[in-house]
Structure formats: C-alpha cells, structure tokens
N, C-alpha and C positions, 0 to 999 in steps of 0.2 A: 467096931463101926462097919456098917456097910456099905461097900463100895458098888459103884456106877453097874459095874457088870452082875453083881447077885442080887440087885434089885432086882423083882419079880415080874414089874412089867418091861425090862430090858429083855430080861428071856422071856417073856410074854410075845415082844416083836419079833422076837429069834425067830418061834414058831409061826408065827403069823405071814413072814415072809416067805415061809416055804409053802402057803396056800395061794398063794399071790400066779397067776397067770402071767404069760408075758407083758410088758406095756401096751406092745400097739395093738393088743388085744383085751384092753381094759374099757375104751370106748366113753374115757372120761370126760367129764368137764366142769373140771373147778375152777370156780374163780370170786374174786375176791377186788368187790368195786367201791370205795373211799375217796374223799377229798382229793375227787379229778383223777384218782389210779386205776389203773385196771390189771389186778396181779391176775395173769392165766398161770395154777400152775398143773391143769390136764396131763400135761404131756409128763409125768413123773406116772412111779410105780405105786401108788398111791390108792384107797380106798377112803373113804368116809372113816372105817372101821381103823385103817391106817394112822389115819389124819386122831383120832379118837384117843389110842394105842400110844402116839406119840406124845400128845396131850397130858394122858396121863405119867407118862415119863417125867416131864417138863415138872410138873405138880407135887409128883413124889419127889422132885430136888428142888423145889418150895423157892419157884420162880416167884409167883409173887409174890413174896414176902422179901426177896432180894429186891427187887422191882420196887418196891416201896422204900425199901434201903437205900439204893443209889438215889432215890429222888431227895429224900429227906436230908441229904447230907451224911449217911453214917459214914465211918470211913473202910471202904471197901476193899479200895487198895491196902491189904494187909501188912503185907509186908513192907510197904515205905508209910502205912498208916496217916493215908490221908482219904478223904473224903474223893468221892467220882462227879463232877458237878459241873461238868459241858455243858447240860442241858438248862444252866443259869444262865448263861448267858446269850441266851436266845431265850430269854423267858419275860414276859411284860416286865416293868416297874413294881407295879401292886402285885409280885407271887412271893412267894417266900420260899428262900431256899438258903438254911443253916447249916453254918459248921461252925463248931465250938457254942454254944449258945449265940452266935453272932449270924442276924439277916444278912447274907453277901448279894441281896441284890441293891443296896445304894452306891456299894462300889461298883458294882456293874458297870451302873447306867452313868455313873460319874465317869466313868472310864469308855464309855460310848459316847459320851458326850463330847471328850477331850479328840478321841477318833475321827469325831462329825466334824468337829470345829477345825482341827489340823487339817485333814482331809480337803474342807470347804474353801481353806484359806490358800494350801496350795495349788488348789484347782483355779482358786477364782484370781490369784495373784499372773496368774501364766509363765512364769518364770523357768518355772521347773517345766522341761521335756519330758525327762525320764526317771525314771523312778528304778531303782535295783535292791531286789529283795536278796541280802547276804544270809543265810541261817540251812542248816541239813535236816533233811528228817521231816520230822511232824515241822518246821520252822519253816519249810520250803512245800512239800509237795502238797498241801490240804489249798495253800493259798495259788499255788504256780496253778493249782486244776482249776480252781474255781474261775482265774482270768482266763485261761482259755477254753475255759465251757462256755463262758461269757462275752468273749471278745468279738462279737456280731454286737455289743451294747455298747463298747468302750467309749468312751466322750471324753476319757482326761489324758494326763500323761502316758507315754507308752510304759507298759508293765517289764523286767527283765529280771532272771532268778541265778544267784551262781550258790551252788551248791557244793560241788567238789573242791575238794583241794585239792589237786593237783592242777596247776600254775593256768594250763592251757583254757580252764573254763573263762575263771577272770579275765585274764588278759586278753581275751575274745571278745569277750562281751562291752571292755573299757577300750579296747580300738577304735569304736564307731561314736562315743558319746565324747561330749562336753563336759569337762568337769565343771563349768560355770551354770550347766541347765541341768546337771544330773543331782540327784536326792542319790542317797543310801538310806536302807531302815535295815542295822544291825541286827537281826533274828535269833536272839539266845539269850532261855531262860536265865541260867547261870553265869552267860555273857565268859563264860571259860572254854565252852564246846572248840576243841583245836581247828575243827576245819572252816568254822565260822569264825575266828578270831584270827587265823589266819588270812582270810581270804578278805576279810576287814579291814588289816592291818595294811593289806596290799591296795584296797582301796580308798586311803588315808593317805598314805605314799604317794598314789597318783594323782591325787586330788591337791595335794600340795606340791604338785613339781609346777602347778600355774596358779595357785590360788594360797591365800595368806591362812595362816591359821588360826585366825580371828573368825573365817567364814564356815569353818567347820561346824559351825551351831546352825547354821540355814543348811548344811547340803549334809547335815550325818543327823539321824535317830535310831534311839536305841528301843529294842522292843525287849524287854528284860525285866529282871527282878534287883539284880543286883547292883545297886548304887554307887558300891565302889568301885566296883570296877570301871562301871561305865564313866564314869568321873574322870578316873587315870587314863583312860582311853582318850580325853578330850571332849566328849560331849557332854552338857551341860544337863542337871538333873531335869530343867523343863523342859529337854527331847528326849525324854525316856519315860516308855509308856508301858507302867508293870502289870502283871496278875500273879494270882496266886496260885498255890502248889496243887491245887484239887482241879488242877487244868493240865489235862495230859497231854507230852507231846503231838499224838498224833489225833488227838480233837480240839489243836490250837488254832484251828482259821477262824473260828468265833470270838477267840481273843483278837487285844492287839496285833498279833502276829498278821487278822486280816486288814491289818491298816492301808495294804496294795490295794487290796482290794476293793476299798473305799477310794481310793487317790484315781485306781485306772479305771473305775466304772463311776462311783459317784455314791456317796453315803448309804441317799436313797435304795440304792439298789443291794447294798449290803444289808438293810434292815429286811428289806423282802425277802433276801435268803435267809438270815437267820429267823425272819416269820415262818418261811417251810419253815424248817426244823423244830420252831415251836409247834408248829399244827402235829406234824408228826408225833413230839414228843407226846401231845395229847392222845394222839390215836392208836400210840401203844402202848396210854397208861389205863385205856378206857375200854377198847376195844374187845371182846369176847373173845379167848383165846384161837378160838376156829373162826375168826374173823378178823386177825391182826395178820399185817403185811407182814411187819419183821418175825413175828414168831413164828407163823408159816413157815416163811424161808429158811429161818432157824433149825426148825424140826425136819422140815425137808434136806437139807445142809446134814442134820446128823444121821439121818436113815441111811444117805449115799455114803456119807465118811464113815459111818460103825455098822451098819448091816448090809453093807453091797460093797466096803472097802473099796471107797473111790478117793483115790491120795490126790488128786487135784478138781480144781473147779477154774472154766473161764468166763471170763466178765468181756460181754459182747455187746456193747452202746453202737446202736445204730445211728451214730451220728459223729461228726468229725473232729467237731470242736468238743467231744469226750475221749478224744486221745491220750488224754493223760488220767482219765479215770479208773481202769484198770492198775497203773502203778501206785495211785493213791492208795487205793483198798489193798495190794498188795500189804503195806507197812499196817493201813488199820488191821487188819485182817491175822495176819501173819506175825507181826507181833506184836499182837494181843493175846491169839490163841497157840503160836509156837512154842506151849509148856508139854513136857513130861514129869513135870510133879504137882501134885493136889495142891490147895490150897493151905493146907495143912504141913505139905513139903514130903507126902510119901509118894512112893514112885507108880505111874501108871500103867495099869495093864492093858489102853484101850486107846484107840487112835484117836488123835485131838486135830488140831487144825488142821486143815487141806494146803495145800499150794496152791497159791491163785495167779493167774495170767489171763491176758486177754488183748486185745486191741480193739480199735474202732476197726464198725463195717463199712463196707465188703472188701477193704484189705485184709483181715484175717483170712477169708475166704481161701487168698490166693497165698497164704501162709501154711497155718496149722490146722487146719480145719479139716482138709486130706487124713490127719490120724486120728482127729476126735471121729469122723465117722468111720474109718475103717479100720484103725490102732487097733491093738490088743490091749489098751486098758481103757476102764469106763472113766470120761468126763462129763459128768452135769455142766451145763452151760447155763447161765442167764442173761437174754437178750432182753436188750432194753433200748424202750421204740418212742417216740414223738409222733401225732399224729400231724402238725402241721410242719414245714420246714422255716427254720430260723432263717434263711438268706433270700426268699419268694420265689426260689424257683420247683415251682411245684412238680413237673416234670420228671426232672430228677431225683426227688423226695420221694415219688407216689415208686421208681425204680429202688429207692432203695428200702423202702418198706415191704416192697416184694421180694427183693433176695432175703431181710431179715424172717419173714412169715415163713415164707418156703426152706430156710435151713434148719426152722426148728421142728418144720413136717417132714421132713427129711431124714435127720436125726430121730425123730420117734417113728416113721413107718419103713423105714430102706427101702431095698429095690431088692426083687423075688431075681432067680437064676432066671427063671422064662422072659420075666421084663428087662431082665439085660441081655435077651436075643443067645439068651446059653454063656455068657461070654462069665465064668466065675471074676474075674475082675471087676468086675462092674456089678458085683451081686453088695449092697449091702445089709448089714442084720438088723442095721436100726434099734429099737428100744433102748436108745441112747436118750437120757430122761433132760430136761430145760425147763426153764420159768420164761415168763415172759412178762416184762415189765411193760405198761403203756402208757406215756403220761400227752396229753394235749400237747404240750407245747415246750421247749428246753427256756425255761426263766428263770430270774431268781430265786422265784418262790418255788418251782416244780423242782433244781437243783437242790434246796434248802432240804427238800421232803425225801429225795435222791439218797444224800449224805445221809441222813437221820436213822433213816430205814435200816442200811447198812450195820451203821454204828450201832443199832438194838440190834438186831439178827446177831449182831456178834458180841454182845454180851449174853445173847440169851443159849448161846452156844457154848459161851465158858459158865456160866452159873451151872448147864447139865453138865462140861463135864470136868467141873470143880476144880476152877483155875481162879490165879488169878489174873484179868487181862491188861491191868492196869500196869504192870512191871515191865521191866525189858533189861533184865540182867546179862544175856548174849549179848545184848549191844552195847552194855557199861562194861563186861569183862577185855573185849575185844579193845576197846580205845584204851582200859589201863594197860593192857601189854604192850600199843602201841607206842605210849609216853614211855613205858621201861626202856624199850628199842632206844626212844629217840634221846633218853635221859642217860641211860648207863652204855651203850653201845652193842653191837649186836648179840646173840647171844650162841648161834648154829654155823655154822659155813655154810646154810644159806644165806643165811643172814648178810654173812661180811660179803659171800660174792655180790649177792642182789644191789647192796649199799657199797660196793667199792669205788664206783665214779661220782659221790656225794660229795 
C-alpha cells in the first residue's frame, strides 16, 4: 500500500517548495468570498500553482468520496464503527441522513422539538434564575463557547458550566445560587463519565440540604443516553433528553447537550446557529475545491504542518466575547487529529496534528505574540475579524480592527535593520504566513458558519493524513488508569505520597 509520503504529488510539493520565493515577496492576493465570509489567505507561502499541487494531494487521498461518506451515514469512525453525522442535526426536516437503513432526521427534529418546548417553558415560567451545565469535554466546552460568544444576546436564565473535579469548581460556582431558582442539566453521554457524576452527585447533595426530593424532577436533567443510570440517579426518564452514538463528543453543542443554550439565549436563536452550520455544511459539500473555505484552510494547515514543519498554529478572534474559542478548537482540533497511527493502525512517518492555542485580541498581543514574530519557530496564525462591533461602540471596534489588520501585515512583512534605526532588536524577518477570517457580524448564524468551517478543515486534515478523527483513546486510556488508582490503591511512591493526606 502506499503511504501519505510516496505519493508522488507529496514529493511533487517537496520540489515545488524549494522554487517558492520568500512570502513577503510573493505579492499575493487570495481570497475567497461566500455566504457573508471573506477568507484572505494572501499572506501564506502559497501560489495558484501551490494551491493546485495541494488539490491534487487532497484527491489522490479521494477526499471526496470520504466527503460523500461522512454525509451519507457510512460508518467512519472505524474503530468504534459508527457512523460521523453532526451535520444531521443542523440539517432541515425533509434531508436525509441514514444510518443503518434507518432516516435519523425524525429523531432529530423530535428531539429539537422536545429542546424548544423545555427551553420555552423554563424560560416563560421564570422560576428558574440559573441554569448549571454539569458535563467535561465536548459536554462542556462547544456549549460554555457558544454562551459566551453570545451573551451580548442573552434574554433567559444566567448560563454557569462546572467542569472539573476537583471540589473548588463546584462549590464556587453553588455559593452564589439558590437551589430553589437553580436547574442542573447532567452532561454525559454514558451518564458514568467520573468527573461529571461526580460533580452531579455534589449538586444533588446541595440541592437537598433545602429542598425535598420529590423536586429533583423540576431542578435536575439529564442530557444522556443512558436510562438506567439516569433513573438511579433520581431523575425521571421525562428529564432526560438522549441522542445517539454517531454524535461525537466534541461536535455535541448541536445535540441536546445545547439545551443551555436554548434556555440562556432563547430556541430561536439556537436554530439560527445551527442554520450557519447547515449553510456551511452546503458550502463544503458544493463548493469547487479552490473555492471551499474549509479545504483551503485544510490544505493550507497541511503545507505549514508537513512542508514547512510548523508544530503549532494560534487561533486569534478579534473579539472578546470569543475568548473561549480558541480552547474549544483546541479539544476539536487536537483530538481529533492527535494520532500517530493510520487508519488502518500502522504507524506514521509524517507529522499529523498541530498544537493549537490562541486567545482573544489584543490581549494576546501583550502575551505571546513577542515569540510568534520574533521566536525561532514558525506559527501560522488565523485572525478572525467582525466588521461591525456587537456592543455599538464603534470607536473602539474600528481600534480593534486595526491592531488585528496591522498584526497580520506585520507578521508577513517585519521590520528591515535600517527601519529599526540599526537597532537588531527591533529587526523583524517577517514571512510569518496567517489567514484571515472576516465575517460581518458575531451572530448566531455567522458563529454556526464559524464552528462548521473548522470542523471540515479538520476532517479534511485527517482524511489526507489517514486518521481516524472520530476516536479519542488517550482520553479513555487515561480515566481507566485513573479508576485503577481510585479502585485498587496506589500503585508507585508517587502515587502513596501524592494520595497520603486523602
């Protein structure tokens, strides 16, 4: 079989990059304008002929016919042999998307329906203040971003997310609230996950040091699959709101799991986001491969990671209320593509995923950004811009649209020794490569289109280089050693000392 690296247009790129000119000496300007987006990605090391080169890559690992796979329902995810199908449930009524000879969009929409209706009711009852989303992982961080991408919209309940276990999240978080005005929605598929059943169990206890447990059915839901458990747990099967296994952790804010997000912003506005991501999903099922956002990115993503050996990339949203977007995409991103073996299970010789980090600007700025332009290793960046400001003060938007524009000309052109007055300090190299995202306006629908983009870009990243991204066996190996720990006792003198005041 041939592998990733003896394909011929792999070393076809080999050669191609050593004809390539500096960047800021390319004089590019690519760009790529869709449904309100404006992708610039100029500022990369990139030709037409590049862009071509890469194309062909993509094709000879017979992307679309993967592409056609994850929509149809086959089952992609190999290895736990289920079907990939996010993209159902952000999909109308009348689409069709099968697994097993079986349409799964009337469960869908029966189960958006049941979200509208809960949602509607707690909103319109007023009872409930607050709202605490208990789940880790894809269960907490797709839906914690979306509320505070959004929360210049919020009209319901205040939204709150505990994640960790360890004692001090919770018990933080249930200081300031009423157990009489507070909801919980239990966040686990398997409803077994330790740090969510923990952190549950704590909010069940406190919940009953004033209230009877007869009212555990108005102030606990379960967003899960598993019936018995949630049963023994105390809530009743009509506050448990399932999906099914072709819904991966870390593209769960479409499921139930966005049930916050309907509650702190209002259904409506949940259907708008998952509208983006449907528009997307069309426009990278349709779009002509030198004219799709995600594959772009995708192929620009693997030029930097395997022909220019750049081990990280940062995610730079020029806007505040995407402070939490960078960590989201971290878990999408990282693992999905954090494999060193094929699909197949033999081992690779070619670097796969990037490290991704980032923050919102222009605090980065006054963080890490000092070694992306001067460091000794290359970071690709992609800055992502709004053309209007979510809070009306334009002012301040129109300043921060200019630090974002000026760091990405920055990074691709530096500063000559003469323009830094002789001062080598102050000399940058520049031809540090960036995309640049541009969407109108931070909404639900522009966020829907946000998420979407991402999520292709990185399957279209593991299909070139023959992963699977559906798995996450690092993060199922590590919690069973944990339960060994916490089941049979330690196992090292680390171990006993770490755990000796337990």
């Amino acid at each position: 079989m041939t592998t990733l690296t003896q394909r011929p247009e792999w070393t076809d790129l080999i050669k191609h990059k050593e004809t390539l000119p500096p960047l800021k000496d390319l004089h590019n300007s690519h760009t790529i304008s869709d449904q309100g987006i404006l992708l610039d990605y100029s500022k990369n090391a990139v030709t037409k002929k590049t862009i071509n080169k890469l194309i062909n890559l993509a094709k000879a690992c017979n992307l679309e016919a993967w592409r056609t796979k994850m929509f149809s329902g086959e089952k992609i995810n190999n290895t736990e042999s289920r079907a990939v199908l996010h993209t159902a449930l952000r999909a109308p009524k009348d689409a069709d998307f099968t697994v097993d000879n079986e349409n799964v969009m009337p469960f869908v929409h029966d189960t958006l329906q049941r979200m509208k209706d809960l949602s509607e009711k707690i909103r319109g009852e007023g009872q409930i203040t607050d709202v605490v989303n208990i789940g880790v992982g894809g269960s907490d961080l797709g839906a914690h971003m979306v509320c505070k991408a959004l929360k210049h919209l919020a009209d319901g309940p205040k939204a709150h997310f505990v994640s960790n276990i360890d004692g001090a999240h919770i018990n933080q978080k249930l200081e300031a609230l009423n157990p009489k005005t507070t909801l919980f929605l239990i966040a686990s598929k398997s409803f077994t996950t330790q740090e969510t059943i923990s952190n549950a169990h704590a909010a069940r206890k406190w919940f009953l040091e004033t209230c009877s447990e007869d009212k555990i059915k108005d102030h606990f839901i379960a967003l899960s699959c598993n019936t018995k458990e949630v049963i023994e747990f105390g809530i009743s099967e009509d506050n448990m709101l399932p999906f099914k296994d072709w819904v991966g952790g870390r593209h769960s804010l479409w499921s139930p799991i966005g049930l916050i997000i309907c509650i702190h912003l209002g259904f409506q506005r949940f259907q708008e986001l998952l509208s983006g991501a449907h528009a997307m999903d069309q426009h990278f099922q349709e779009a002509p491969l030198e004219k799709n956002i995600p594959i772009i990115l995708a192929l620009i993503g693997i030029w930097h990671r395997n022909f220019w050996n750049a081990e990280s990339m940062a995610i730079l949203p020029y806007a505040q209320n995407l402070n939490r977007f960078p960590a989201f995409l971290q878990q999408l991103d990282m693992e999905s593509n954090g494999k060193s073996v094929t699909r197949d299970g033999s081992k690779i010789d070619y670097n796969t995923g990037p490290i991704v980090f980032g923050q919102a600007g222009v605090n980065g700025q006054h963080a890490f950004y000092q070694l992306i332009h001067q460091g000794t290793s290359l970071i690709p960046s992609d800055f992502i811009l709004f053309k209007e400001p979510y809070n009306g003060c334009k002012s301040a938007h129109h300043k921060l649209l200019a630090n974002g524009l000026a760091q990405a000309d920055v990074l691709m052109n530096g500063q000559t020794l003469e323009a830094a007055n002789n001062d080598p300090h102050r000399v940058f190299e520049g031809n540090i490569p960036s995309n640049t995202l541009v969407f109108d306006a931070l909404t639900p629908f522009t966020l829907g289109q946000l998420i979407a983009i991402y999520e292709h870009k990185i399957f279209v990243q593991g299909i070139i280089w023959d992963l699977n991204s559906y798995d996450q066996p690092g993060v199922e190996l590590g919690k069973s050693l944990a339960n060994d720990i916490l089941n049979n006792g330690p196992k090292t003198p680390l171990h006993k000392y770490a755990l000796s005041k337990i």
